[in-house]
C-alpha positions as CSV (number, residue, x, y, z in Angstrom):
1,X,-0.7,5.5,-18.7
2,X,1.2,3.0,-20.4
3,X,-0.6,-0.1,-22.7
4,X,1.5,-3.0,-23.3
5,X,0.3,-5.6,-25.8
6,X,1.7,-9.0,-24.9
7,X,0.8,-10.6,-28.2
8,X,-2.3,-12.4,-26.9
9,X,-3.5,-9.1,-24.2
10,X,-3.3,-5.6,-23.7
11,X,-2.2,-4.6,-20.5
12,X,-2.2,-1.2,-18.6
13,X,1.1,-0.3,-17.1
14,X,2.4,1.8,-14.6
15,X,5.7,2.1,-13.7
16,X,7.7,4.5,-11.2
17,X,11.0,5.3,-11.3
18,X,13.6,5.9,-8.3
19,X,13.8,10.0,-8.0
20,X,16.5,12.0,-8.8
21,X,17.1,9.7,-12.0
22,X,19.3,7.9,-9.6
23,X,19.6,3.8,-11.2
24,X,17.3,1.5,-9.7
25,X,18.4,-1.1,-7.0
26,X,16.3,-3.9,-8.6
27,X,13.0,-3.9,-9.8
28,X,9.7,-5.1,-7.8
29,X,6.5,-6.0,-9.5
30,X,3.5,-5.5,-8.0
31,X,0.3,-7.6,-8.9
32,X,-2.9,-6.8,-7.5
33,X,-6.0,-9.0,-6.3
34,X,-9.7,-10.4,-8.2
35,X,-12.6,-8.6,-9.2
36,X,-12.9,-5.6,-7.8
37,X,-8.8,-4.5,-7.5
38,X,-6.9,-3.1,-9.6
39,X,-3.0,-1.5,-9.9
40,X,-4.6,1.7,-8.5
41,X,-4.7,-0.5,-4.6
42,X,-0.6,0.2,-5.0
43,X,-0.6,3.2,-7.0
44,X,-1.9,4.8,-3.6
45,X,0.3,2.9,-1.0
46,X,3.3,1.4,-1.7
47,X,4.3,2.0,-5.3
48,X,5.6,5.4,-4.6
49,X,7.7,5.0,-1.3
50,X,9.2,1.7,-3.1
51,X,10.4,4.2,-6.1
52,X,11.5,6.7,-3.1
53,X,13.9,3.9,-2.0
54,X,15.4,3.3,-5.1
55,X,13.5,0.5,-6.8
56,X,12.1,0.0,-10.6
57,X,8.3,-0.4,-9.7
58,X,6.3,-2.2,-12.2
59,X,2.3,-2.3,-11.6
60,X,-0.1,-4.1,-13.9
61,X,-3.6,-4.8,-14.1
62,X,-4.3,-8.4,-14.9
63,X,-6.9,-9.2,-17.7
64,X,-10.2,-8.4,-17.3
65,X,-9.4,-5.5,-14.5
66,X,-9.2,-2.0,-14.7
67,X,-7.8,-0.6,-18.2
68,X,-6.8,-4.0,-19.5
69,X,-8.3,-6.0,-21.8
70,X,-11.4,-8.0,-21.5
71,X,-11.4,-11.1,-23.2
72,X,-14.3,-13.1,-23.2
73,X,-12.6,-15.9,-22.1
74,X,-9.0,-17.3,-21.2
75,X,-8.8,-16.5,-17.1
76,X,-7.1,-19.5,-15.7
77,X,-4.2,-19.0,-13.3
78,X,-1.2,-20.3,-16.1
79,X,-3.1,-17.7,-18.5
80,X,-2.4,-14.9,-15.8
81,X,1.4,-16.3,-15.0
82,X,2.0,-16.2,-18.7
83,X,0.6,-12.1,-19.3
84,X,3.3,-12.0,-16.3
85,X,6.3,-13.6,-18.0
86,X,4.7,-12.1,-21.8
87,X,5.1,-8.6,-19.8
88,X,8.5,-8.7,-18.6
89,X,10.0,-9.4,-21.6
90,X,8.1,-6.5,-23.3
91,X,9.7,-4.3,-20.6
92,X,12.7,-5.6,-21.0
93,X,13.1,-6.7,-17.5
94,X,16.0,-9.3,-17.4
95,X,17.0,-9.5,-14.2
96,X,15.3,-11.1,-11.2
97,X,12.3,-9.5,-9.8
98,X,11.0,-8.9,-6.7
99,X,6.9,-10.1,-6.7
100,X,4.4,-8.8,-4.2
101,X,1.2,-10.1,-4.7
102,X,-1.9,-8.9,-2.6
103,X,-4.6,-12.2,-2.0
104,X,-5.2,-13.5,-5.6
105,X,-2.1,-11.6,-6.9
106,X,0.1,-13.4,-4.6
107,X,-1.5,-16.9,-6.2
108,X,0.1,-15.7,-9.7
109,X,3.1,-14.2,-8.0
110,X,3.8,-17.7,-6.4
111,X,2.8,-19.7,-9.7
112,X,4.8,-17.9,-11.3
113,X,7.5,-18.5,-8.8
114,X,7.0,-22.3,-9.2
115,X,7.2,-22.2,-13.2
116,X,10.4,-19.5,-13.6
117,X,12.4,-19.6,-10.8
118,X,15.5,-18.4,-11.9
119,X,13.3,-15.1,-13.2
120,X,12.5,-14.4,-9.5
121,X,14.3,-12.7,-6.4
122,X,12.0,-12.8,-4.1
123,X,8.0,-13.4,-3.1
124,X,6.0,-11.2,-0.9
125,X,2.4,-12.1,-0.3
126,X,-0.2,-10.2,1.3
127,X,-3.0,-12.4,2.6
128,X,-2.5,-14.9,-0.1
129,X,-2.2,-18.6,-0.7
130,X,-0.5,-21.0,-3.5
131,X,-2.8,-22.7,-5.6
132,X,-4.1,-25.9,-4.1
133,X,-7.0,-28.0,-4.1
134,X,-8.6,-26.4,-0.8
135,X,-8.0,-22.7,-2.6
136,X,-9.8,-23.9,-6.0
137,X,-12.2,-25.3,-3.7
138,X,-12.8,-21.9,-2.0
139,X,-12.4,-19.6,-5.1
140,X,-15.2,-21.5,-6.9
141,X,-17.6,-21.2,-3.8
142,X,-16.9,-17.9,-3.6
143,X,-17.2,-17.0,-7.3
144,X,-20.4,-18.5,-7.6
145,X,-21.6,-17.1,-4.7
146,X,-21.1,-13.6,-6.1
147,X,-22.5,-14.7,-9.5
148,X,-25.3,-15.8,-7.9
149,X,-25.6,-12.6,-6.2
150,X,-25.3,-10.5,-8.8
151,X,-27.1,-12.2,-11.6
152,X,-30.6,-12.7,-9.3
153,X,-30.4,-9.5,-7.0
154,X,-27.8,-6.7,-8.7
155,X,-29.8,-3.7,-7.9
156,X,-30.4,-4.9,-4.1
157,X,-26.8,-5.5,-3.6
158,X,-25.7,-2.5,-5.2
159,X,-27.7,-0.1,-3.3
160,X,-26.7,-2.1,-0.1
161,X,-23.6,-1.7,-0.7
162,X,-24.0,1.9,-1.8
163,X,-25.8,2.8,2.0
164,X,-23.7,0.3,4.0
165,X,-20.4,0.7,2.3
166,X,-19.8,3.5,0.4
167,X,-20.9,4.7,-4.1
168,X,-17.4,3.7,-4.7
169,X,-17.7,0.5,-3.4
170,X,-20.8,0.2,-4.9
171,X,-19.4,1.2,-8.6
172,X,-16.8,-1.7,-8.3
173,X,-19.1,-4.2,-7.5
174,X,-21.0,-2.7,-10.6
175,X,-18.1,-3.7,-12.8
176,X,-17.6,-7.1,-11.5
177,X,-21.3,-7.7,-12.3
178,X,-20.3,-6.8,-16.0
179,X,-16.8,-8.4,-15.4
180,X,-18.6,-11.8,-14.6
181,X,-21.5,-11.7,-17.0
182,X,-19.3,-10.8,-19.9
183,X,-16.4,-13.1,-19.4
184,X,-15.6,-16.7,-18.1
185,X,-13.6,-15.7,-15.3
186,X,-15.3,-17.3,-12.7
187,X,-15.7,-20.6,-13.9
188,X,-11.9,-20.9,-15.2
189,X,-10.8,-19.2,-11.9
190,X,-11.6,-22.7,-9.9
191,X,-10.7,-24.9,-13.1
192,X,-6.8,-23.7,-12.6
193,X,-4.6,-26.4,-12.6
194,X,-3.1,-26.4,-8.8
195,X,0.3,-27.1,-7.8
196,X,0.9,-30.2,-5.9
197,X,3.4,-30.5,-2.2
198,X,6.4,-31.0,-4.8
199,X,5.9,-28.5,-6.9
200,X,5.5,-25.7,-4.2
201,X,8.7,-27.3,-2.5
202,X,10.5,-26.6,-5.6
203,X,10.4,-22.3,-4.4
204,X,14.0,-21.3,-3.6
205,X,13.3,-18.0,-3.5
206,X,12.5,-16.0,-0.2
207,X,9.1,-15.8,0.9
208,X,7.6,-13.4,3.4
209,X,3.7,-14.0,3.7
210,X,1.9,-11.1,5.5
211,X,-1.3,-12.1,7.2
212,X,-4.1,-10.0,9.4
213,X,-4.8,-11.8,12.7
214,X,-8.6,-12.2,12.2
215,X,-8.0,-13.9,8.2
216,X,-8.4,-17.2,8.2
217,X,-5.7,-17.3,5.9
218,X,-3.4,-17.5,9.4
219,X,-3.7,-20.7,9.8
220,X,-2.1,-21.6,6.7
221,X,1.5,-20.6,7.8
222,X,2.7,-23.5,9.6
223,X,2.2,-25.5,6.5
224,X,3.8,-22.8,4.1
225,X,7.0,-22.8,6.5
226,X,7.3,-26.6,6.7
227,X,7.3,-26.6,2.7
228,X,9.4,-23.6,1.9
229,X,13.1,-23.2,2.6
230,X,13.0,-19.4,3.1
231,X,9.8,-18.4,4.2
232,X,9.0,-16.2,7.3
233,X,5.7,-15.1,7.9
234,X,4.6,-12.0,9.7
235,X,1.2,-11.2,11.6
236,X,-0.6,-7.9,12.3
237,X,-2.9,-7.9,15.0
238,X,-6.1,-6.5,14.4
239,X,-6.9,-6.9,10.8
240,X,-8.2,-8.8,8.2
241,X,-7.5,-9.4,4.8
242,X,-7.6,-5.8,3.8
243,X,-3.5,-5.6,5.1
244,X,-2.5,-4.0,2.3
245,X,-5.2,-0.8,2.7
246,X,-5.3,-0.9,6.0
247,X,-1.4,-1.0,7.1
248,X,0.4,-0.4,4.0
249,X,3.2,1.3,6.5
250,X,4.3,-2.1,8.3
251,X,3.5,-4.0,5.4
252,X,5.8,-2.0,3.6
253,X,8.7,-1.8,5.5
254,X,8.2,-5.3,6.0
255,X,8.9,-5.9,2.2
256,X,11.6,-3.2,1.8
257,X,13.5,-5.2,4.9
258,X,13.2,-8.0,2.6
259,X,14.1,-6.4,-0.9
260,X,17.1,-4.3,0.6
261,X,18.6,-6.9,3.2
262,X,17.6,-4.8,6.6
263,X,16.1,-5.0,9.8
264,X,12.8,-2.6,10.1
265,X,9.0,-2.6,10.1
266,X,8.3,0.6,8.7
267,X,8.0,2.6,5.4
268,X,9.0,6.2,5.6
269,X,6.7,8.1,3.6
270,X,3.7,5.8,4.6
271,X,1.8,6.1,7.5
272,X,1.8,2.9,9.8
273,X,-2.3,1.9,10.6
């Protein structure tokens, strides 16, 4: 376990290197999704076939979230792009990176993106959106549907989840409860300032965007295409928005294809669900 201070955050790191001690072929962050993820969702799919194929693999977890610091307050998008750009240079990362971002990951990932373009070689996102309107729209019903929740029925909806779901499950909806009632997360979540048409336009960069067929998230590609110059989109049948869990194999290799310049839809090393 690593802990970087930024200057204004401490962040946990992890980072893998390729095996053998061989150099790395570039170097692809991963950043993880809200509330109840954390860089452990990576740690235990993709990270380590990624170092297997010769990449620098840098894996964070954003303020507020697992071993990182918990600020009372300061959890806007830019705040989260700039722990981003505040990391790499602590790492010393000057080339372009590679950014896979799973759900609200890929939101910093692409913000990030918009505001350092020539810092980034690539975006992959994993049932994730840019920042618009619509998606602060939907973040804040969400968030304060789960503060709601969790502020009026905690116990019920942890022993729910504990009999329906699983204890773990039930232990990270435990720390969002704390996450939430500590911190101001969920109401500077929806007060983000969102990108406008011209602003996500301005992405040179590749894009892939990896969607589950039943996520309503889908429906979004057209528009993403008709704005982006690269951007290809792929979508797995049968799933949700739990891609990255559920079928880490092809979403993998999907990513590698991307990062190394190939044809292929699977990860060796990773089982395809």
């Amino acid at each position: 376990m690593a802990m970087v201070d930024t200057g204004d955050i401490r962040l946990h790191v992890q980072r893998l290197a390729p095996r053998d001690g061989r150099p790395a072929t570039a170097t692809v962050v991963l950043i993880h999704g809200l509330l109840t993820d954390s860089l452990a969702s990576y740690y235990f799919t993709l990270a380590p076939a990624f170092a297997a194929s010769g990449l620098d693999v840098v894996m964070y977890d954003q303020r507020g979230h697992g071993r990182s610091g918990r600020p009372e307050s300061g959890y806007t998008l830019d705040t989260n792009v700039e722990d981003l750009d505040a990391l790499l240079d602590r790492l010393e990362v000057t080339g372009p990176v590679h950014l896979v971002g799973n759900s609200y990951g890929g939101t910093v990932a692409f913000g990030y993106a918009v505001r350092r373009p020539g810092r980034v070689a690539s975006v992959s996102l994993l049932e994730s959106e840019p920042a618009t309107e619509a998606w602060a729209a939907k973040l804040d019903d969400i968030l304060r549907r789960v503060v709601a929740e969790l502020s009026q029925h905690e116990a019920d909806v942890l022993a729910w989840i504990t009999v329906n779901r699983s204890a773990h499950q039930a232990r990270l909806a435990k720390g969002v409860a704390r996450l939430v009632r500590a911190t101001t997360i969920a109401q500077d979540i929806p007060a983000s300032r969102v990108l406008s048409e011209e602003e996500i336009r301005t992405v040179c960069c590749p894009v892939l965007a990896l969607y589950g067929a039943e996520s309503d998230l889908v429906e979004q590609a057209p528009w993403l295409e008709s704005l982006l110059p690269d951007c290809r989109t792929i979508v797995l049948p049968g799933h949700e928005h739990s891609i990255l869990v559920e079928a880490s194999g092809v979403v993998g290799g999907h990513i590698l294809s991307l990062i190394h310049g190939h044809d292929g839809a699977s990860m060796a090393g990773v089982d395809a669900r």
